[in-house]
VEXPA-970621 format. One line per 4 residues: number of its first residue (from 1); their letters; for each residue x, y, z of C-alpha. Coordinates in steps of 0.25 Angstrom, whole numbers, plus 5000, padded with zeros to 4 digits. Layout:
<recs>
NUM	a	X/Y/Z; ...;
</recs>
This chain:
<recs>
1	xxxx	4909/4946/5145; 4896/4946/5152; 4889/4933/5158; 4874/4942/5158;
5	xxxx	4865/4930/5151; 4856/4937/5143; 4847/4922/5139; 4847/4910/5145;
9	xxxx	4842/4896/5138; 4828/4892/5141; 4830/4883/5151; 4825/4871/5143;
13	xxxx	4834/4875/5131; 4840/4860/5131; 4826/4854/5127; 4819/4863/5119;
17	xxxx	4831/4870/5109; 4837/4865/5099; 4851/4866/5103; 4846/4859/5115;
21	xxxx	4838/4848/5109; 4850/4845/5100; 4860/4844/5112; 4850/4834/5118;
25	xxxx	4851/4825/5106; 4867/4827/5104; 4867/4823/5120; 4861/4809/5119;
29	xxxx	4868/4807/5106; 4881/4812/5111; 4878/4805/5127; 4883/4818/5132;
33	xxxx	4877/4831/5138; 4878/4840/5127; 4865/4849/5131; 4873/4859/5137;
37	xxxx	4877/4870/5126; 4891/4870/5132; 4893/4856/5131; 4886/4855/5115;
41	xxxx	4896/4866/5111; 4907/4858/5117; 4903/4846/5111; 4900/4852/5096;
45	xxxx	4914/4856/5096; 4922/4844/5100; 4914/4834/5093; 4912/4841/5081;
49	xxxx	4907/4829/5074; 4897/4821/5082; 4891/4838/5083; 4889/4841/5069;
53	xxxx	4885/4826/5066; 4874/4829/5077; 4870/4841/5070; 4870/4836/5057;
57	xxxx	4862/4823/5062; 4852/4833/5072; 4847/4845/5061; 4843/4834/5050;
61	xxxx	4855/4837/5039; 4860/4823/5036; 4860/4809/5042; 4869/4806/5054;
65	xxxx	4885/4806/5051; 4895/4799/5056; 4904/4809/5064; 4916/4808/5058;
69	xxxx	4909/4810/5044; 4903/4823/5051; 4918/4830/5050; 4928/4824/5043;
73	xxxx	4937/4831/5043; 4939/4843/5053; 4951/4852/5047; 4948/4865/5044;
77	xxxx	4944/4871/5033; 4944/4855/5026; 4933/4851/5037; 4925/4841/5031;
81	xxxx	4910/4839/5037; 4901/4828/5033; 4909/4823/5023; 4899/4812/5019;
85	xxxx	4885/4820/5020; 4877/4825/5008; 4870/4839/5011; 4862/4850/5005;
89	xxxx	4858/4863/5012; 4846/4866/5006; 4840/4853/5009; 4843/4855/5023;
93	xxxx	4837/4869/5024; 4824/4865/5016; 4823/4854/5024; 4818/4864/5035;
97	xxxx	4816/4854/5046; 4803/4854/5053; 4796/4864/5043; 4785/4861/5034;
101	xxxx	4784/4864/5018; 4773/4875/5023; 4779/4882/5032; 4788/4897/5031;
105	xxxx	4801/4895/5032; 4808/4909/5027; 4801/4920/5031; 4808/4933/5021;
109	xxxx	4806/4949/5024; 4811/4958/5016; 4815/4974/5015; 4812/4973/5000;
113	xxxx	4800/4964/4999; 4787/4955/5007; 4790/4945/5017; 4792/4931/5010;
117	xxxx	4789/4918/5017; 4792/4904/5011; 4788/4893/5017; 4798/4881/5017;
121	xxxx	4790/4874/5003; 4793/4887/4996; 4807/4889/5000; 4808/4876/4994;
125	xxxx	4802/4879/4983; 4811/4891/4981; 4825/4885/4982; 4817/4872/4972;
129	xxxx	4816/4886/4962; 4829/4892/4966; 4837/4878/4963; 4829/4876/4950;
133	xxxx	4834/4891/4945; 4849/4887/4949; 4848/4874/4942; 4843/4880/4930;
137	xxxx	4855/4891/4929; 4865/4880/4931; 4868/4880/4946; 4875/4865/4950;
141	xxxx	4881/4861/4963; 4895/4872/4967; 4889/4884/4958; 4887/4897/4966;
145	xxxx	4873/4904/4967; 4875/4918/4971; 4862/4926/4979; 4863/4941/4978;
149	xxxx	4850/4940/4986; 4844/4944/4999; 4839/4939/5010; 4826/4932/5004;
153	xxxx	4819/4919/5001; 4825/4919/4988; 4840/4919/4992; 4837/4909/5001;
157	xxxx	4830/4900/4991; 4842/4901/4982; 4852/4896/4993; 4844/4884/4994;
161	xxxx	4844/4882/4982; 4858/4884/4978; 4861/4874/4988; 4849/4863/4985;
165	xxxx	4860/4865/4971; 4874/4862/4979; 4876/4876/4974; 4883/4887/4982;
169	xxxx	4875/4898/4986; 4882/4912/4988; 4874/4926/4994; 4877/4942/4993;
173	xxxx	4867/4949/5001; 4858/4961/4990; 4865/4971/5000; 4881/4966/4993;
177	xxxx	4884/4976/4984; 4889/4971/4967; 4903/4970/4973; 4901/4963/4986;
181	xxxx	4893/4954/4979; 4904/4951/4968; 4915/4949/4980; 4908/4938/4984;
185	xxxx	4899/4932/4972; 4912/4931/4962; 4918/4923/4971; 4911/4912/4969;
189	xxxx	4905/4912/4953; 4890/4912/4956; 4881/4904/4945; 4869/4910/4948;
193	xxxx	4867/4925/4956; 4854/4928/4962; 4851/4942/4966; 4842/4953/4969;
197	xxxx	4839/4964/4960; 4840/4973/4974; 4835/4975/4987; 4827/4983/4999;
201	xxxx	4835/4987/5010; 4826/4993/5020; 4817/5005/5012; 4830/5005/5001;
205	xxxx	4830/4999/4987; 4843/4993/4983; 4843/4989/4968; 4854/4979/4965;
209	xxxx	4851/4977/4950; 4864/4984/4946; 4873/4977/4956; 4868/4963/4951;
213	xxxx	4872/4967/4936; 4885/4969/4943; 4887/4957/4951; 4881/4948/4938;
217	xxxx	4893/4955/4929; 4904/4953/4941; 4899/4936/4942; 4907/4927/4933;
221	xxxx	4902/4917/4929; 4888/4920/4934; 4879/4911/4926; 4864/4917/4931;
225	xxxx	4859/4929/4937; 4844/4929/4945; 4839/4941/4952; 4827/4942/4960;
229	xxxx	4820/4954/4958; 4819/4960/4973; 4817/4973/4970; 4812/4971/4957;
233	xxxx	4824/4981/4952; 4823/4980/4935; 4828/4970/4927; 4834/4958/4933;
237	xxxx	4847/4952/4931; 4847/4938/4926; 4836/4928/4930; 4823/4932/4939;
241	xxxx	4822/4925/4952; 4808/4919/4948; 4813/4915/4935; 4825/4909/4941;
245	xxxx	4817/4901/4952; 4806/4897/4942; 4806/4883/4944; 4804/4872/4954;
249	xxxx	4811/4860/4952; 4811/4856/4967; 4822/4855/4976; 4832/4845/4977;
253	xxxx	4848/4847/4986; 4860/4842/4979; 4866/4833/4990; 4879/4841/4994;
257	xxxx	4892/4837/5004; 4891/4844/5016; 4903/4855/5013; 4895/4858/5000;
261	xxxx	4896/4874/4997; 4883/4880/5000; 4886/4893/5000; 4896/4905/5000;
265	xxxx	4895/4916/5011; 4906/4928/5012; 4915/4934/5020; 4912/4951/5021;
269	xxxx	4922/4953/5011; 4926/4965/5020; 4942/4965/5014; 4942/4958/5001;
273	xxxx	4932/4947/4995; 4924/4941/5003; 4927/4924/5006; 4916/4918/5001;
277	xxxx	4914/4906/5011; 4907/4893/5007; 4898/4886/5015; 4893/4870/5015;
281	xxxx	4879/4865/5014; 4882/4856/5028; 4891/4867/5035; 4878/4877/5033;
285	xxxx	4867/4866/5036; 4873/4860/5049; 4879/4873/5054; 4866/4882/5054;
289	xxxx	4857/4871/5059; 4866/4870/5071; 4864/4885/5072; 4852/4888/5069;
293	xxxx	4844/4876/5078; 4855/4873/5089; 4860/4888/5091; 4847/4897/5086;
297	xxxx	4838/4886/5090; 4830/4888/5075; 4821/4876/5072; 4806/4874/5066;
301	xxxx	4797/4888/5069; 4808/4897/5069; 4810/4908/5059; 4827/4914/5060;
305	xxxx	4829/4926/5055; 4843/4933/5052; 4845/4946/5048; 4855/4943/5035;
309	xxxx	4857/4947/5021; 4862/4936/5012; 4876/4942/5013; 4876/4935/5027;
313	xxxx	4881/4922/5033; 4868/4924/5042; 4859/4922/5030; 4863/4909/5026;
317	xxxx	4864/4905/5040; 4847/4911/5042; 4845/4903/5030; 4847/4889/5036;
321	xxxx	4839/4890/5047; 4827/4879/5042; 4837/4869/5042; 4832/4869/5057;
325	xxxx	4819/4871/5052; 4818/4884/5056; 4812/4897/5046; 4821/4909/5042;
329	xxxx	4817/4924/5041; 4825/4933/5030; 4825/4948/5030; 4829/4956/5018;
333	xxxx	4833/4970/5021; 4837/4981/5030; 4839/4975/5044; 4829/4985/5050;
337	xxxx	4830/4985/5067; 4818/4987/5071; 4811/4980/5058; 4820/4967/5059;
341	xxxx	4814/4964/5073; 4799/4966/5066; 4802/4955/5058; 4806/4946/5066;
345	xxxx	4793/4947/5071; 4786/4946/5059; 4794/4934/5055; 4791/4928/5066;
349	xxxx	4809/4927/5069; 4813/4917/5080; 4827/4919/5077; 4831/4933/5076;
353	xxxx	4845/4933/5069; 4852/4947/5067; 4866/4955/5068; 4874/4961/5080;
357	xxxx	4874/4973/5073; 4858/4973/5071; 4854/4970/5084; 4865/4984/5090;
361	xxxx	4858/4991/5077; 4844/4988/5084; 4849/4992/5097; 4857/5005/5094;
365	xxxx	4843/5010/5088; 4835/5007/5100; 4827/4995/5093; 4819/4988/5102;
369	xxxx	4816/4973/5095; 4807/4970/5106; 4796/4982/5103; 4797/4981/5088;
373	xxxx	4793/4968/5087; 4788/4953/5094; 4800/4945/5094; 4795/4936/5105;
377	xxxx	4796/4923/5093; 4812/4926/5093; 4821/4916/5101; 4833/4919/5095;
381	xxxx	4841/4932/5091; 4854/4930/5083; 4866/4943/5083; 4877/4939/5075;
385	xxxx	4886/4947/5064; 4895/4955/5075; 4895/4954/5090; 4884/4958/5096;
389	xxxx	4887/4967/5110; 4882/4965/5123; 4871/4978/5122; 4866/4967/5110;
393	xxxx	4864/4956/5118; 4856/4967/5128; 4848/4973/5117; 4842/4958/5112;
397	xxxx	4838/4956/5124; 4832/4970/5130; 4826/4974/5117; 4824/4961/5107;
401	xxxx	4819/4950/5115; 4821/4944/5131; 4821/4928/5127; 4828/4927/5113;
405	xxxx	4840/4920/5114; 4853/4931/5107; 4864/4924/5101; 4875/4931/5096;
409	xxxx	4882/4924/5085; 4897/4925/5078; 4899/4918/5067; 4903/4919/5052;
413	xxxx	4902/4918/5038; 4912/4909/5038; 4903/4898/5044; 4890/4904/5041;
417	xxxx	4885/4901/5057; 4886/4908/5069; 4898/4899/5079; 4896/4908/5090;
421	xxxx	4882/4909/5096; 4871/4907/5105; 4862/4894/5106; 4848/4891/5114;
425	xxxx	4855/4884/5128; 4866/4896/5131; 4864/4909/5136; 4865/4922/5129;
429	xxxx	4876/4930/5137; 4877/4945/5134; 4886/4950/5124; 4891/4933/5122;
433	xxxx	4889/4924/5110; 4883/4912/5119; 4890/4901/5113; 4898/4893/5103;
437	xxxx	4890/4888/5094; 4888/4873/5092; 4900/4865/5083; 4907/4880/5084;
441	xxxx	4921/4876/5090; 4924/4894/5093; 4936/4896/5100; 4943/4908/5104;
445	xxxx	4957/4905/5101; 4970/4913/5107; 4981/4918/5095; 4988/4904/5099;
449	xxxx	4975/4897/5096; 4970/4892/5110; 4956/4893/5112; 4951/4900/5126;
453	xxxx	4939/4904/5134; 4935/4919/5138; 4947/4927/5131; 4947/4932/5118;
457	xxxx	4952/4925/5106; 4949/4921/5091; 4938/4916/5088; 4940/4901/5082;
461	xxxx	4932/4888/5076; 4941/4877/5082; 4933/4866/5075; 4926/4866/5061;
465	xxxx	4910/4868/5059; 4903/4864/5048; 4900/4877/5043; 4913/4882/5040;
469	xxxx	4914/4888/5026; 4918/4877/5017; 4929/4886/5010; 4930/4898/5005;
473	xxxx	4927/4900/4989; 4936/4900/4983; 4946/4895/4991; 4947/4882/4987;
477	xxxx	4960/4877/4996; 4954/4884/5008; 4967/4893/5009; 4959/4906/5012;
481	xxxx	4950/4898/5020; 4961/4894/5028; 4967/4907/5029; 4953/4913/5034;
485	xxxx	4948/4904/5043; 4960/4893/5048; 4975/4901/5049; 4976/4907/5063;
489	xxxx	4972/4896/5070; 4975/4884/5060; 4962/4874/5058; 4955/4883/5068;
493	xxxx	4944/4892/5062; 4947/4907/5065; 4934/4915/5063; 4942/4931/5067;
497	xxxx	4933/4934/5079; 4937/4937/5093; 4928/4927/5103; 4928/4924/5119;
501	xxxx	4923/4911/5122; 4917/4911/5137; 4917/4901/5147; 4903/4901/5146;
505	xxxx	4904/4898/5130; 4898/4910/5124; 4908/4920/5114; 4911/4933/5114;
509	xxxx	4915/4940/5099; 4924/4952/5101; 4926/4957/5086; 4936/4951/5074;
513	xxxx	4948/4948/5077; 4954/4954/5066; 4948/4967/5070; 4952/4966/5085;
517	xxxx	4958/4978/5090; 4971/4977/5098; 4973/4989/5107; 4988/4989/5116;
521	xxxx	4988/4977/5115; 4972/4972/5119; 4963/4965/5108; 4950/4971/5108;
525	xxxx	4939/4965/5101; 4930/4974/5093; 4916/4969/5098; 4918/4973/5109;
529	xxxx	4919/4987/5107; 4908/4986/5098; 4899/4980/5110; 4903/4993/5118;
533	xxxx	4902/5003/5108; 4889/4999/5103; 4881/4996/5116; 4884/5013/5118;
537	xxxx	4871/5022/5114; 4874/5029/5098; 4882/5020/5096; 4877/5012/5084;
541	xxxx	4889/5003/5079; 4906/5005/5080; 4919/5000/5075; 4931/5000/5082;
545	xxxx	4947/5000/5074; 4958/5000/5081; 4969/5006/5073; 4983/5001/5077;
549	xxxx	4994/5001/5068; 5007/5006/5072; 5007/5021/5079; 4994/5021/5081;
553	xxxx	4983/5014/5089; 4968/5020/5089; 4956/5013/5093; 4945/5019/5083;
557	xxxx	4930/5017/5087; 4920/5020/5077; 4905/5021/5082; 4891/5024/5073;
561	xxxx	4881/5030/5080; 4867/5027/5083; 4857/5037/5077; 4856/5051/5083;
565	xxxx	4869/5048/5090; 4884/5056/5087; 4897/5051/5091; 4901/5062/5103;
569	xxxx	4909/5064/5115; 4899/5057/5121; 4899/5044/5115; 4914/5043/5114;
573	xxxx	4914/5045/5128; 4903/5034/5130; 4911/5026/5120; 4924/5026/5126;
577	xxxx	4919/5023/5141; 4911/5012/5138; 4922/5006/5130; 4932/5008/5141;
581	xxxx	4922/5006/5152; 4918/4991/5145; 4931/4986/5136; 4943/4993/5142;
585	xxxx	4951/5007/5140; 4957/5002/5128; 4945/4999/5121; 4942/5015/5119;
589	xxxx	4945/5019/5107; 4953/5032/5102; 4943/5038/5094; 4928/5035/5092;
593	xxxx	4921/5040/5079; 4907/5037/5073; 4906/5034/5060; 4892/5034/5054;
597	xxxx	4891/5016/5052; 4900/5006/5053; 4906/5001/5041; 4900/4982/5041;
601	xxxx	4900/4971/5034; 4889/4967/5025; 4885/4959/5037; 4887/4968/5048;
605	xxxx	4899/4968/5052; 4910/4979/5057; 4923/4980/5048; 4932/4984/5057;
609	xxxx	4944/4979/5051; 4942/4987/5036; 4940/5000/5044; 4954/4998/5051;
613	xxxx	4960/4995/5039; 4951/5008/5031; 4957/5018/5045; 4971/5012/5043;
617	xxxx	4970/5018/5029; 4965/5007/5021; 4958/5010/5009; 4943/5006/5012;
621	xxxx	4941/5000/4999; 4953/4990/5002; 4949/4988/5018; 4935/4984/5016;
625	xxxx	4926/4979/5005; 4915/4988/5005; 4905/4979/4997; 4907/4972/5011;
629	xxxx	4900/4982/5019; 4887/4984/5025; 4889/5000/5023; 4901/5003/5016;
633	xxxx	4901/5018/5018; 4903/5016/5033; 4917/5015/5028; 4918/5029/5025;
637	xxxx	4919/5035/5038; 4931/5026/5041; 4938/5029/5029; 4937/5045/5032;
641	x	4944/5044/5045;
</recs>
């Protein structure tokens, strides 16, 4: 690991961020020095409850609490946080501190329409006609709305209003095909589905009118179907959007306990069906503002953008940010490299949120933000999905912007937040996540459970946080919850990734660790032969699989190339040195082949373990769920060999 500082914290950081203005106010309430990030962290871990009372007390959500009705119970996965509050998440986001009636607060581009702005009066307004529409088809407290919708105003709107309701709202990007979106909608028994008749991805027209007759017949006990004509396909299925939003009966929050199901997000379904995860109106609220004021440093005048489709756990966390008073920018379409920069620009993007894998995309294809558009209003710049390599941290800031502050995130749907991250009064070392994140107890724990400092080990959430699912649905005694999250290290959260936890407090992500290789004997996380790999010129993406059953023990690397570039003797040669010259000889692998993509997630991630299984002789139908893929024909070239 490196110690090259890439940023460094104004110098003023403690008096004019927010993390900086809130650890002032903890410190005289606390009578304690607690300005220092070091010493917070420390202290947001060990007193769990004074720390989220303070939170809970600082960003407006409900009246001060006693601390021990702030967690009554600390037992994982019974934790019982706020046990006496009432709460509503919509009220809290509408709320929008600091902003007036007037003024925009979602600003909305789109591949297949105009920009759209609302102002924060007529998101009101929309989620007032939304709730009116799910009130009128019979939607009370615990039903499920389900949003086969995109990244626009509308879904948005919809959310809101489902949980003004005490509903339980549930999204599937357009991108999902019928089956994908069956595997996860049936679960729960929708009320009400919203949709799209189809979508624009880049210059290509997707109709979806077909797909949705599908998913309506696969539904039971669907009782109403409203599509927004998007692409204005034919004849609709159900109930217009207009029609269904035609009345404005105002807006009114059913007061909710704080562990109150807000909405259901979903594993990637990658082996089987996907868990749908169920989060709290509190647990959401309290989590993001910590994130999004104390960590991104968001407040009133600034606009965050996320690239995301609704499929995403980063959607619903873009979607709280004017909880801290802050605007949101959404994006519907083909994630262009040059063209995503543009908009930020033209969306006036303080908070430029994006993908590991978009940012190495950008520079494998010699995109140079910093000529393609004026990003001088952007402060922040979030990386999150996969690890993002050392040549990453470089590219930001050689060829995106000198002063913006990186922060590499890991995180999950699990918790619907990042717990590893970067915040406004600690540096941004190469190639490192800087920091734990506030109320984020990550450990790296030894196979005997002990927690250690600069070595490898399983990455664990020693203590709870409010934003940890609820249950899964379906799973009403917790049993698979348990066998999830809490059996290798009993009580103790296990989240599968490899983590070193530096003197110095930032992280280092070094792959799943049930995709780890294991080479004579050494454990080799895959991140970091992605971080070699891919920093080498024609290289545009790789996968690494070790295969090791018994008689055999082949390290396989599999590479996609950069345009105009072939897999030869070359770069196998430039390949095996750099590998050997910066990991070790056992980190070469025994035969390097390109492949024309790599086979991710819908979002975004590699699936290395399915491949293994597919080599091993697996049929690919019974390895991986292709309705779970990003690009499902990259399969094929694995299933050939």
């Amino acid at each position: 690991m490196t110690n090259e500082v890439l940023w460094l914290p104004r110098p003023d950081a403690v008096e004019t961020t927010n993390i900086g203005r809130f650890s002032q106010w903890l410190s005289r309430r606390e009578e304690r020095d607690l300005t220092g990030y070091p010493a917070l962290w420390q202290y947001s871990v060990e007193h769990l409850r004074p720390f989220w009372g303070a939170v809970w007390e600082y960003f407006g959500l409900g009246k001060t609490v006693p601390e021990h009705r702030v967690l009554a119970d600390e037992t994982m996965p019974d934790t019982v946080w706020f046990p006496d509050e009432t709460f509503n998440y919509a009220r809290a986001v509408l709320t929008a501190p600091g902003v007036d009636e007037e003024d925009v607060l979602v600003r909305a581009y789109s591949d297949t329409r105009e920009p759209v702005e609302w102002t924060l009066g007529e998101l009101r307004e929309a989620v007032a006609r939304a709730r009116a529409g799910l009130i009128a088809h019979g939607v009370h407290r615990g039903d499920r709305v389900a949003a086969w919708m995109p990244n626009i105003p509308e879904t948005y709107a919809l959310m809101l209003a489902t949980a003004s309701i005490g509903a339980v709202f549930s999204s599937c990007a357009p991108e999902f095909g019928a089956k994908a979106v069956l595997d996860r909608f049936a679960q729960i028994e929708p009320k009400v589905l919203v949709a799209v008749d189809g979508y624009m991805y880049g210059s290509k027209t997707i109709d979806r009118s077909a797909d949705l007759r599908r998913v309506v017949r696969g539904l039971e006990g669907l009782g109403s179907v409203v599509t927004l004509p998007y692409i204005g396909a034919g004849e609709v299925e159900g109930e217009t959007w207009d029609r269904f939003c035609a009345y404005d009966e105002g807006v009114a929050f059913e007061p909710l306990t704080f562990d109150h199901p807000l909405y259901i997000l979903y594993s990637s379904g990658t082996t089987g069906l996907p868990k749908a995860i169920v989060h709290s109106h509190g647990g959401m609220a309290i989590e993001h503002a910590k994130m999004h004021s104390l960590h991104h440093d968001l407040g009133v005048g600034d606009r965050f953008f996320w690239y995301s489709t609704t499929g995403w756990m980063m959607w619903n966390y873009l979607m709280s940010a004017p909880i801290v008073g802050a605007g949101i920018v959404m994006f519907d379409g083909a994630p262009d490299p040059a063209g995503m920069w543009r908009l930020a620009q033209e969306s006036g993007t303080t908070y430029f949120g994006t993908s590991a894998p978009f940012l190495m995309a950008c520079r494998s294809r010699g995109i140079k933000p910093v000529e393609e558009a004026d990003l001088s209003l952007i402060r922040g710049i979030g990386s999150t999905g996969a690890p993002l390599p050392e040549v990453g941290f470089d590219y930001v800031y050689e060829q995106i912007s000198e002063t913006a502050q990186l922060q590499s995130l890991s995180g999950g749907t699990d918790l619907c937040t990042g717990f590893i991250g970067g915040a406004p009064t600690v540096p941004v070392w190469r190639g490192e996540l800087s920091c734990r994140c506030l109320g984020a107890d990550v450990q790296s724990f030894d196979p005997e459970g002990h927690p250690g400092i600069g070595r490898e080990g399983e990455l664990v959430i020693a203590s709870p946080m409010p934003s940890m699912p609820v249950g899964l649905w379906g799973d009403p005694l917790k049993h698979r919850y348990r066998d999830t999250y809490l059996t290798d290290f009993p009580g103790i959260w296990r989240h599968g990734d490899w983590i070193t936890i530096t003197d110095r407090g930032s992280a280092v992500i070094s792959g799943r660790s049930d995709a780890t290789l294991n080479r004579g004997g050494v454990r080799m996380g895959t991140a970091e032969f992605y971080a070699v790999v891919e920093a080498i010129e024609g290289v545009a993406d790789s996968l690494v699989v070790h295969l090791d059953d018994p008689g055999q023990d082949r390290l396989l690397l599999y590479i996609s190339c950069t345009e105009g570039t072939e897999l030869d003797d070359d770069l196998r040669r430039r390949i095996t040195a750099r590998l050997r010259e910066q990991l070790s000889p056992r980190h070469i692998p025994d035969e390097v082949r390109q492949v024309p993509s790599i086979p991710r997630t819908l979002s975004g991630k590699k699936v290395e373990v399915p491949v293994k299984k597919i080599l091993k002789g697996v049929p690919a139908e019974e390895a991986i769920a292709r309705d779970a893929l990003a690009n499902p024909d990259a399969l094929k070239a694995f299933m050939r060999v």
